[in-house]
C-alpha positions as CSV (number, residue, x, y, z in Angstrom):
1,X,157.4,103.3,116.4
2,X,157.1,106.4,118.3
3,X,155.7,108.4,114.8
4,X,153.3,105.5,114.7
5,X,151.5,105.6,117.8
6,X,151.5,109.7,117.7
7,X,149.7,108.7,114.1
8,X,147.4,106.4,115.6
9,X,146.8,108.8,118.9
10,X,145.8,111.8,116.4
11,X,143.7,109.3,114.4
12,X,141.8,107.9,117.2
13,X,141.3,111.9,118.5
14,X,139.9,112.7,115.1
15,X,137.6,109.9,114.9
16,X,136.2,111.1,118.0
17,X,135.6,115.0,117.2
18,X,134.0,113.1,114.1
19,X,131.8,111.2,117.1
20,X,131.1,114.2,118.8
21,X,130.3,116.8,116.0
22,X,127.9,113.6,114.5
23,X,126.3,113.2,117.8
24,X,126.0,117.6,118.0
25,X,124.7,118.1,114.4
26,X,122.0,114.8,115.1
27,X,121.2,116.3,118.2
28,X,120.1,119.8,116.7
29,X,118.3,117.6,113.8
30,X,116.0,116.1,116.3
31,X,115.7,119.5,118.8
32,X,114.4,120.8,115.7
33,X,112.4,118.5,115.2
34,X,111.1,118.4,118.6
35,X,109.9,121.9,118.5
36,X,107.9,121.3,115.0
37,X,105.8,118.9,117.1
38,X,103.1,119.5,119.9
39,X,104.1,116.7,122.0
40,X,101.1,116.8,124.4
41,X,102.0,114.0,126.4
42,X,105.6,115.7,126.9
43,X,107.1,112.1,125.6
44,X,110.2,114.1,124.2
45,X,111.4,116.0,127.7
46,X,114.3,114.4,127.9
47,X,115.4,116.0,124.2
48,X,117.6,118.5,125.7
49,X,119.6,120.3,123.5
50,X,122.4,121.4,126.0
51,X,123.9,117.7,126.6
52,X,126.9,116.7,124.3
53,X,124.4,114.3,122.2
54,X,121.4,112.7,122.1
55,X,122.1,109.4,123.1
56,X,120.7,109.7,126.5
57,X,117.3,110.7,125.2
58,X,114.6,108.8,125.6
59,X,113.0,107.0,122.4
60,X,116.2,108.0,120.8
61,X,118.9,104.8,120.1
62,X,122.9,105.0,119.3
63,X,125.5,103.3,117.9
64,X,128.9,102.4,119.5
65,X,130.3,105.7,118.6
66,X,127.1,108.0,119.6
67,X,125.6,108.3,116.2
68,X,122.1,108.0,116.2
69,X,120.2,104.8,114.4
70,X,116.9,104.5,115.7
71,X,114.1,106.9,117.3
72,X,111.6,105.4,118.2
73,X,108.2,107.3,118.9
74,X,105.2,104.8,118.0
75,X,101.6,106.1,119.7
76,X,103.0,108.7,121.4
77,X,100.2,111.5,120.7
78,X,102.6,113.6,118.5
79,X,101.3,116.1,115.7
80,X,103.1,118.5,113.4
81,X,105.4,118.1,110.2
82,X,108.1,115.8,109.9
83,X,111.8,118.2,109.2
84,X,113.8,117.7,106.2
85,X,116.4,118.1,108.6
86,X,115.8,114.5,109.2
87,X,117.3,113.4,105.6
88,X,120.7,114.5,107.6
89,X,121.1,111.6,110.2
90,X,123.1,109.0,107.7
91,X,123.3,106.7,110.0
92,X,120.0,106.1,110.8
93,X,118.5,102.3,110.3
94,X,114.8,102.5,111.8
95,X,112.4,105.4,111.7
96,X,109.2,104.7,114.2
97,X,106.9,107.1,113.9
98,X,103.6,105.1,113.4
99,X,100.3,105.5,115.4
100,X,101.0,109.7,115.7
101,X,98.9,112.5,114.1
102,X,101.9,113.9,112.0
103,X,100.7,115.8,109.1
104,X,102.2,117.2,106.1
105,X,104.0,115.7,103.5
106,X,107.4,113.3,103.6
107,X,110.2,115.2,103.0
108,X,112.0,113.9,99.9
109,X,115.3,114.0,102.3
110,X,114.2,110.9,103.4
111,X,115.7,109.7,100.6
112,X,119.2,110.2,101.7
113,X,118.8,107.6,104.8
114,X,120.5,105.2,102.4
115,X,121.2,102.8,105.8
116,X,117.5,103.1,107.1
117,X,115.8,99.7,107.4
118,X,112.7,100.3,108.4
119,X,109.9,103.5,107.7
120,X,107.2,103.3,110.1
121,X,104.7,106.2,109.3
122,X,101.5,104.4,109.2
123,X,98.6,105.2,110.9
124,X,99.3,109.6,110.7
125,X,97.8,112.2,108.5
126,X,100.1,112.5,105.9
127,X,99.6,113.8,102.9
128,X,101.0,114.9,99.7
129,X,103.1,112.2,97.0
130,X,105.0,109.8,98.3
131,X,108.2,111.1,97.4
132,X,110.0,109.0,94.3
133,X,113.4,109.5,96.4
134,X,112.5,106.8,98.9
135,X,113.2,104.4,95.6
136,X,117.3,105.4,96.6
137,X,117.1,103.6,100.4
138,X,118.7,100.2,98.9
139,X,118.9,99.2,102.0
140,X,115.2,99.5,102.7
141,X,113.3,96.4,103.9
142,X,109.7,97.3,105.5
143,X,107.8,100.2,104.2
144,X,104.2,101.0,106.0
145,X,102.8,103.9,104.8
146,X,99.6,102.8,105.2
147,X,96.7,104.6,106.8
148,X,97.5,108.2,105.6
149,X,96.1,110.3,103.2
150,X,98.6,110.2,100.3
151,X,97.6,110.7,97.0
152,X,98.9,110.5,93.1
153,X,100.8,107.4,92.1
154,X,103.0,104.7,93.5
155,X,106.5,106.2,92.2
156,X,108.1,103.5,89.7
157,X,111.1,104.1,91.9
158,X,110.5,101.5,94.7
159,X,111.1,98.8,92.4
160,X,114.5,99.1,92.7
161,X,114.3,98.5,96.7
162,X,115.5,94.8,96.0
163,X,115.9,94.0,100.0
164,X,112.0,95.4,100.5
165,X,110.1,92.6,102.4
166,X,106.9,94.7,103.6
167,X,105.4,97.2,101.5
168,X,102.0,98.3,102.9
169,X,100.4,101.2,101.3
170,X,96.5,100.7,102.3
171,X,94.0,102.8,103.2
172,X,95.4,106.0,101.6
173,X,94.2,108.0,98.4
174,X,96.4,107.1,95.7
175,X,95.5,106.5,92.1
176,X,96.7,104.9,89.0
177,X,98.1,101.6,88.5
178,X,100.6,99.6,90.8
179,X,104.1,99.7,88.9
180,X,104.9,96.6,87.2
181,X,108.7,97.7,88.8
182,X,106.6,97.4,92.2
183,X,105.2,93.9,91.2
184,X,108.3,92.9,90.0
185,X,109.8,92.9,93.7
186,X,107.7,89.5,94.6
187,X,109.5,88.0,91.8
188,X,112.9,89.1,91.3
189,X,113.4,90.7,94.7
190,X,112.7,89.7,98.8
191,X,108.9,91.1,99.0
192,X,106.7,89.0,99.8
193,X,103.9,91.1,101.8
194,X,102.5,93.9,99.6
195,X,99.0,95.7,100.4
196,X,97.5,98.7,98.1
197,X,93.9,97.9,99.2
198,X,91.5,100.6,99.8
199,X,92.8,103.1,97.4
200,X,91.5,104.4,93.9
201,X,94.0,102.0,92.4
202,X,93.1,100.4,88.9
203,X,93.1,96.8,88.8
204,X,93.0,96.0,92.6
205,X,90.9,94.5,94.7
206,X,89.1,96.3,97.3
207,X,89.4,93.8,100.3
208,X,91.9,95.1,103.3
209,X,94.6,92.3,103.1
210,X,94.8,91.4,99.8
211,X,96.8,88.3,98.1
212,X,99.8,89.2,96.4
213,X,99.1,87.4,93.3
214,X,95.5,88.6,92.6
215,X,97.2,92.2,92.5
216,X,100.0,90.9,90.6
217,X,97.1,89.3,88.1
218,X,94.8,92.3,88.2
219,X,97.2,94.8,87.7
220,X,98.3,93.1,84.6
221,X,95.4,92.8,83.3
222,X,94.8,96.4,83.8
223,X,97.7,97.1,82.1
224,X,97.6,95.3,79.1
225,X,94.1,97.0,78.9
226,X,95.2,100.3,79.2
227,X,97.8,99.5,76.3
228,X,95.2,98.0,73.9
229,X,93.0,101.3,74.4
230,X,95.8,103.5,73.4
């Protein structure tokens, strides 16, 4: 009995280093992250690197053992890059970034949030691809990219987001066709609010909320167009 509850005593003492080291390494993630940003409005004071983690940060959200799973920072007058550091916090579930002037590309380390729920980066100056890794966040169910300035295709890899409900991807600069993996997601998967308006996309229409199934049809079209040409 006695070798037991040393056993569980040393277990529970490991599981929080393991708490602690999380909590230091996400702490350093976002510090650095902090100081890639002008933050004219000084909404991220509170990010101070000295305390034991960042769970008493403002905008900044924990789980029950002080791993961070959301930060939250919509409109808060932020520009700068986003970190691949970021890709590092495994726990997190919603990314809230939206209404900012963040710049630069998304860091394909996004793709390793494989709990993340939500990716809120609309409404910044984004640019670049949008990387094909976000296609490995299975967990993924709202996606708004929109109002960026991404450009190149719609990476064939989101179709296999099978949880996605919101994909919005308006108001950007990206070209080509919408995957039929994409489309596929209204049918076989949970999505059922998907916007590509206002891009150089073939086969869409130009209004800003379009219907699901006239991109579904018109893409289709498009495609069995493209296939008859070659």
């Amino acid at each position: 009995m006695a070798a037991l509850t040393g056993a569980a005593l040393l277990l529970a003492s490991l599981l929080a280093l393991a708490a602690i080291a999380s909590g230091n390494t996400e702490g350093d993630i976002l510090y650095s992250q902090r100081l890639a940003w002008k933050d004219p409005n000084n909404v991220l004071q509170s990010w101070d690197p000295t305390l034991v983690n960042p769970c008493t940060w403002f905008h900044v959200t924990c789980n029950n053992v002080n791993s961070v799973i959301r930060v939250d920072l919509g409109n808060a007058g932020l520009s700068g890059a986003l970190v691949p550091g970021l890709g590092r916090m495994v726990n997190l579930q919603y990314l809230e970034l939206f209404g900012n002037n963040i710049s630069g590309p998304i860091p394909a380390t996004l793709g390793n949030l494989t709990r993340l729920v939500s990716l809120d980066l609309y409404d910044n100056r984004l640019t670049g691809a949008i990387p094909a890794s976000l296609g490995n966040i299975g967990t993924l169910r709202f996606l708004r990219l929109h109002g960026n300035k991404f450009a190149g295709g719609i990476p064939s890899s989101l179709g296999r987001l099978t949880k996605l409900q919101t994909l919005e991807l308006q108001e950007n600069m990206l070209t080509g066709t919408v995957p039929l993996e994409v489309l596929s997601l209204v049918l076989l998967g949970d999505l059922t609010e998907l916007n590509v308006a206002k891009n150089s996309l073939a086969g869409t229409v130009k209004s800003s909320k379009p219907r699901v199934a006239t991109v579904i049809q018109d893409t289709l079209k498009t495609t069995r167009l493209h296939a008859e040409q070659h």
